[in-house]
N, C-alpha and C positions, 0 to 999 in steps of 0.2 A: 689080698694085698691091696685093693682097689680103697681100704681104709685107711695105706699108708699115704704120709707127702714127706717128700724130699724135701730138709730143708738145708741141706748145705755139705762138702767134703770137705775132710780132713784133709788138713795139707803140712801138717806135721807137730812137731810137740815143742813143749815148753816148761824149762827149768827141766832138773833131774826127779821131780816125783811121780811123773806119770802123766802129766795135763797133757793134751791136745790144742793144735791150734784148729778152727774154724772157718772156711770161708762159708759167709750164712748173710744173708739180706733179711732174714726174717726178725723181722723188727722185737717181736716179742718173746726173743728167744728164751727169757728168766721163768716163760711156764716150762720147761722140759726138766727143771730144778726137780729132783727125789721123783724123775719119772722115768720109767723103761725105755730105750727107744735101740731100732734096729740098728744096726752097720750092717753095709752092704759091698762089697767089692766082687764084681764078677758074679761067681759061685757061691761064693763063702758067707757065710750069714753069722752074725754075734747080738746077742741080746745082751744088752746094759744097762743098768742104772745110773743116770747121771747124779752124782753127787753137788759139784758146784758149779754156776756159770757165771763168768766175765765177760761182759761185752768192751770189746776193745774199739772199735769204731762200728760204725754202720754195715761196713762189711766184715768184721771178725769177730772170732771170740774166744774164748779162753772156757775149756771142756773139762772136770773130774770127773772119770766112772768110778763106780765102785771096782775093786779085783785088781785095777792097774794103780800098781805103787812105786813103781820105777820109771826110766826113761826109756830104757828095752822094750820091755812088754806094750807102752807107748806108741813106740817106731813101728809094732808090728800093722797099726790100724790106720796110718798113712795110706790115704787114695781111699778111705772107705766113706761111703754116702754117709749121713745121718738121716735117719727115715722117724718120724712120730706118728702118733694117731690124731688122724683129722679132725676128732674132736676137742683136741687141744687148741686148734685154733678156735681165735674169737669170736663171737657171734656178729654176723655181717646183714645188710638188706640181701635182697632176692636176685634183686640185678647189679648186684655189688661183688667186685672181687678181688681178691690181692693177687702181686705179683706172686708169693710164694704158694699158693693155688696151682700154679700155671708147672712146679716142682714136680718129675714123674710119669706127667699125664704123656699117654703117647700118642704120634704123629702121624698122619697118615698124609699122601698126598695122591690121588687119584686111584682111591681108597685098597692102595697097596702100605702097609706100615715102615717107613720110614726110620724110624726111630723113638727115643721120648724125651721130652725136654728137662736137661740135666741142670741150666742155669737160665738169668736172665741181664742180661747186658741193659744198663740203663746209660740213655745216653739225653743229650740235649734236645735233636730232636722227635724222638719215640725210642720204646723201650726194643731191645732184639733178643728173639726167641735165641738162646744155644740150646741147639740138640745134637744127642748122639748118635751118628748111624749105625744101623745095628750090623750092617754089612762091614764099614771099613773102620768104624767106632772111632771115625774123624768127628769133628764138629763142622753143624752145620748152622749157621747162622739165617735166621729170619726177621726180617722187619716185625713189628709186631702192629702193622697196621692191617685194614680193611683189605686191600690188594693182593695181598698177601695170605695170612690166618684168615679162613673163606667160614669158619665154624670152630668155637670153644662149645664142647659138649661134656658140662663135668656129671653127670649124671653117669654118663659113659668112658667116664676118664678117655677123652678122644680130641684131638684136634686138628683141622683138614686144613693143610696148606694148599698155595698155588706157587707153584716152584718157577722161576725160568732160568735158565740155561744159565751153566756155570755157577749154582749155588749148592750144590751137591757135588763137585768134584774137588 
């Protein structure tokens, strides 16, 4: 699974044929067009083929899979990840990396697993980690500075925060 990246959930649908809406930062979302990709909620796992993709602004976008032809069968994939193969993303330098990289990887903070980071909060001044705790599967928020993120290790899908008090509760 360490070949999948998260790139965004479903937060509901659109028009009566079956589309999905997407919350998704990943800028180049038009390569998943006539390609497989995971839903993930919980447990549950669905392989799809996406048919067509709309990008609605920078953070959304507009989903056909193949099999969903209604609004029903739509509403059931509500709350589910979208996961692709990492080699759909684009070819980058060595020490180059994008925010949607950061999609999955999990958390560790005094190398106990915390969770894995489900989104990324971009703000004015630095980007903030959201991740899931795997205990209360609240959100935890992290700066995405030096201070903080102590190790981005994508080789090991891992990354080592430095927490303090009252950011995990």
């Amino acid at each position: 699974m360490e070949n999948l990246i998260n790139i965004g959930t479903i937060v509901g649908t659109h028009h009566l044929r079956g589309s999905v809406k997407i919350n998704s930062i990943f800028e180049n979302i038009e390569v998943i067009e006539n390609e497989r990709v995971l839903l993930e909620k919980n447990e549950k796992k669905k392989l799809l083929v996406v048919k067509k993709v709309k990008r609605l602004n920078e953070k959304k976008a507009i989903l056909d899979f193949e099999g969903i032809e209604n609004i029903d069968e739509a509403k059931e994939l509500n709350g589910f990840k979208v996961k692709i193969r990492r080699d759909l993303l684009p070819e980058r330098n060595e020490n180059e990396f994008y925010i949607k990289d950061l999609f999955g990887i999990e958390v560790f903070s005094e190398n106990e697993k915390i969770g894995e980071v489900v989104d990324v909060m971009e703000t004015a001044a630095h980007n903030i980690l959201i991740i899931e705790d795997i205990e209360t599967k609240k959100e935890i928020m992290v700066p995405l500075i030096d201070e903080f993120v102590t190790k981005i290790d994508f080789p090991n899908n891992r990354i080592e925060v430095s927490l303090i008090d009252g950011m995990r509760e």
